[in-house]
N, C-alpha and C positions, 0 to 999 in steps of 0.2 A: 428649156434653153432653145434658142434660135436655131434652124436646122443647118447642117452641116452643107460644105460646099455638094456632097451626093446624095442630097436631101435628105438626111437622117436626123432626129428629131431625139434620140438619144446619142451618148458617148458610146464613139464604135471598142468593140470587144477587144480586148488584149490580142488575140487570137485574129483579128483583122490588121491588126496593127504590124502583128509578126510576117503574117504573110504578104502583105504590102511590101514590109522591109525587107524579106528572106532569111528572117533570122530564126533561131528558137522563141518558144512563148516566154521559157526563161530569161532569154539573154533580153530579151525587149520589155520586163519588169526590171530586170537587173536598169538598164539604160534607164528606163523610165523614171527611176527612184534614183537615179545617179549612185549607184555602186560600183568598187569596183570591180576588173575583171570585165570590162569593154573594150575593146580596142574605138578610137576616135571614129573609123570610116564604119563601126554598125553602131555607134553612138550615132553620126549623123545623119544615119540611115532611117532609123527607130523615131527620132525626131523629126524628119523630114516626112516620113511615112504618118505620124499621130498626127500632123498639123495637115496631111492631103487628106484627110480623115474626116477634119474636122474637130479634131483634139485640140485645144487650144494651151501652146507652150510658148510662154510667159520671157522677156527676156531674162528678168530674175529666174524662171528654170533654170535657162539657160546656163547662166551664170552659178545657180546652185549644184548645177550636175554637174558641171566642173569643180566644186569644191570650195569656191574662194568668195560665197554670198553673205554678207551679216545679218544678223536676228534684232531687230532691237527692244531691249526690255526692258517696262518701266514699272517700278516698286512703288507699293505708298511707304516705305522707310524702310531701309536695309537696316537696322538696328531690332526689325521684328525676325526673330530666326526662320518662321514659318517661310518669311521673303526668300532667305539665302538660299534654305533648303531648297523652296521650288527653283531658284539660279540654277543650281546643282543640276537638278532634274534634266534644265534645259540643254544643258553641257555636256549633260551624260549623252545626250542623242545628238545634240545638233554635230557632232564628230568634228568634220573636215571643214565646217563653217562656224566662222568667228561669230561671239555673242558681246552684245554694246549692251552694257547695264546703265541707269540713270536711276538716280535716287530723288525719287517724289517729296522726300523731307516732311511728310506731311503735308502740304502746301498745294493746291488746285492750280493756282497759274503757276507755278514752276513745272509743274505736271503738263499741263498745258503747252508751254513754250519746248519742252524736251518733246512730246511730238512733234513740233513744226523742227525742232531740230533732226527726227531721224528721216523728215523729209531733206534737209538738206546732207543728212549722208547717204542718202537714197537706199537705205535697207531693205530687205524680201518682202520683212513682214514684221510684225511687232507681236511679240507679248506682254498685256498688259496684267499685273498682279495687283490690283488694287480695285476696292468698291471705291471709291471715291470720286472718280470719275462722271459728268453726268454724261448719259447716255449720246445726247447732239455732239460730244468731242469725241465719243469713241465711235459714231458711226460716220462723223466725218473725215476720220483717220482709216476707219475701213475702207471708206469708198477710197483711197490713195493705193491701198496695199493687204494684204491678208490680217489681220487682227485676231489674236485669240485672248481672251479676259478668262483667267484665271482666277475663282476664289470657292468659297462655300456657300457666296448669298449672292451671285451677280444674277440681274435682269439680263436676258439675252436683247442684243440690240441687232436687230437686222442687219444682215450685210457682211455680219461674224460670227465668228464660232466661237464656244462657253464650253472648258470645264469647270464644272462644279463639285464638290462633295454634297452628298444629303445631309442637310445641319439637322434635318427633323429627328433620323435616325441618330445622328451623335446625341445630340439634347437628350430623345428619347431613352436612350439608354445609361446614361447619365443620372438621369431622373431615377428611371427604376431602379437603378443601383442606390441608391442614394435611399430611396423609401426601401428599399428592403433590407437595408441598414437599418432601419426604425428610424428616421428623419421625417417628420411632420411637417416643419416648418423650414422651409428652401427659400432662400435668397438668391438675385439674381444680379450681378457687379459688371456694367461696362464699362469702358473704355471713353466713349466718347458717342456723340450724337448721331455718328454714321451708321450708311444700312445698315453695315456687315451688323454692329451691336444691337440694331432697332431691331433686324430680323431674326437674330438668334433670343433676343430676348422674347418676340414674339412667340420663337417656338417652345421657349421655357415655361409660358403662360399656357397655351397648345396643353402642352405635355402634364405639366403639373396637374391640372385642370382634370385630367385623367383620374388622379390618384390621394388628390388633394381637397378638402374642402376650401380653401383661400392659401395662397401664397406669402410668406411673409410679408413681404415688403414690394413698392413698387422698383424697379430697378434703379440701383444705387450706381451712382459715378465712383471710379477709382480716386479721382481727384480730391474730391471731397471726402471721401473714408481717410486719407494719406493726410486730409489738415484736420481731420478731427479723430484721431484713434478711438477718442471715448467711447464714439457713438457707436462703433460697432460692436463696442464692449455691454452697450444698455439694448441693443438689439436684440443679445444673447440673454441679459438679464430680465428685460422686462417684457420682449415678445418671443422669447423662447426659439431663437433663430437659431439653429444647429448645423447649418450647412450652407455653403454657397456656391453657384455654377458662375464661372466666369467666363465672359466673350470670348478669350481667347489664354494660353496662357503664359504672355505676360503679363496681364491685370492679374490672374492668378497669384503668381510670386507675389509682385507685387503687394496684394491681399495678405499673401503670408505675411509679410510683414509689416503692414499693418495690424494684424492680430495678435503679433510678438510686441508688440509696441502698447497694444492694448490691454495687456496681460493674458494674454487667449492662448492656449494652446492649441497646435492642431496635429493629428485629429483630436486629443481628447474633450476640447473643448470647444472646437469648430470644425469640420469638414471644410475641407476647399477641392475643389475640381475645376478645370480649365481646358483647352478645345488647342488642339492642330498637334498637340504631341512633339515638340520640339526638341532638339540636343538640351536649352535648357531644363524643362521639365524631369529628366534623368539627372542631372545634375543639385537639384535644390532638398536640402534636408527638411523634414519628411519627401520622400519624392512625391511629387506630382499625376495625379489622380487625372488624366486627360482620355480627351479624344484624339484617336490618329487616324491623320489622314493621309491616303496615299500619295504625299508630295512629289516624290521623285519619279510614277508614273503620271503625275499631271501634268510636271514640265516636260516629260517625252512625251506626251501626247499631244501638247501644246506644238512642240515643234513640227512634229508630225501631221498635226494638220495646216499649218502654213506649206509643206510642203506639199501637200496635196490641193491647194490652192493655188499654186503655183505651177502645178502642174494639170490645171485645169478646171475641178472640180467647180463648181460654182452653187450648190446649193449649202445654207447653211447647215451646221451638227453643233448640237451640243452633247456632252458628254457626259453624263452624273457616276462619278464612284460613290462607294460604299465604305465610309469609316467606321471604325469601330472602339468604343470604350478598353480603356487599357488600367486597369486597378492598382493604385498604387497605395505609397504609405499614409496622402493624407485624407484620404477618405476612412472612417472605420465606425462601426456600429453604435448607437448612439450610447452613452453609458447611462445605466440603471441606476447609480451611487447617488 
């Protein structure tokens, strides 16, 4: 970073900041993170002091340490629960500052044009929940404002910040489950042509590869299982397919019921397993055999680095959690009969 108005070349210390102001080191994080339990004149103290400093506070700070800043966040389809759930996340933390949701519809220029609109509500920051995005609109919407992209398979794009889940560890654990089950033969069911499905099916391939001499099948579209039941019926029949990993799980369900349609039973007759651990997932008979991921620390984290962007920071972070396979009713051992 460029150096400071008293030549300093790093962000000066909490601890230089307090003393500047005359405050405690606590009350001057309190300020600094806009909590309450400030009085106004060592809020404008704190503030006045970080910025003689050479701390760089943002008018959006400004505005968010007062309480009254909005988040803007854009979903590729709020009809996906994973979406909602990370909403939630964002809610849970963003407190005393309102959240502007926009639903992407599936759609790239709708996506698109709902950026250049949270430019005209002039929001802090945005979080983006969606791979679908190419990376030239989301770095040019970072250079406007803070940006954090949300998913399990995003490219980090300079200029933002990325939480991510490790898809390799979900898949991988998935997998092993799945072969120590006695499953030989694992199929892999996307959704649709995007990263998010191109790179979990990569890591399916990754992973399998491990355990497996060949993979079923090459990756199957939901689309196409859903106009043809049969075929997933002669899968089972004449390549001995006993299991499936799906992108996410609504192609999961989904699959369930394409295999109920095909006369399949699952598990006895197919395994199905699906990725992100949703309210639906608990909900669907047999329950759903998923990966969970920490959704509701991704959307507090997400907020929480725009605010720390906003209060100065300027180098990128990405963040990786760690999901974990959750065993349910339709995964279960291959049967012997």
């Amino acid at each position: 970073m460029p150096p400071t108005p008293e030549g300093r070349s790093t962000p000066p210390r909490l601890a230089d900041i307090a003393a500047r102001a005359g405050v405690s080191k606590s009350l001057t994080s309190l300020a600094l993170r806009g909590e309450n339990g400030v009085s106004e004149d060592a809020r404008r103290r704190v503030l006045d002091a970080a910025r003689s400093l050479g701390r760089h506070v943002t008018p959006h700070a400004l505005r968010m340490l007062g309480g009254t800043e909005m988040i803007g966040v854009l979903v590729t389809d709020l009809r996906n629960p994973f979406h909602v759930e990370v909403v939630l996340g964002i809610e849970n933390e963003a407190d005393r500052s309102s959240v502007h949701v926009v639903n992407g519809a599936r759609d790239i220029e709708r996506m698109r044009g709902q950026l250049r609109e949270f430019d005209t509500l002039g929001v802090a920051g945005v979080v983006i929940v969606s791979s679908w995005l190419p990376g030239e609109d989301v770095a040019r919407a970072g250079s406007r404002r803070p940006v954090v992209v949300i998913g399990s398979t995003v490219n980090h794009t300079p200029g933002t910040d990325t939480v991510r889940g490790d898809m390799r560890v979900g898949i991988r654990e998935t997998v092993e489950h799945l072969v120590a089950s006695g499953h030989r033969r694992i199929g892999f069911v996307a959704e649709s042509e995007r990263s998010s499905s191109r790179v979990r099916h990569a890591a399916f391939l990754e992973q399998t590869s491990r355990f497996l001499n060949d993979t079923a099948t090459g990756a199957l579209h939901i689309d196409d299982l859903a106009a043809d039941p049969a075929h997933l019926a002669r899968l089972t029949r004449d390549r001995g397919v006993t299991a499936y990993i799906a992108a996410n799980d609504v192609t999961a369900i989904a699959l369930m019921g394409v295999a109920e349609r095909a006369g399949l039973r699952v598990p006895e007759d197919l395994a199905v397993a699906g990725y992100d651990n949703t309210t639906s997932s608990r909900l669907v008979r047999p329950a759903l055999t998923t990966v969970d991921q920490p959704w509701e620390r991704m959307g507090e984290r997400a907020f929480q680095m725009i605010r720390e962007r906003t209060l100065g920071r300027s180098a990128d972070r990405e963040e990786v959690v760690t999901p974990h396979l959750v065993p349910r009713g339709s995964t279960a051992p291959v049967s012997r009969s």
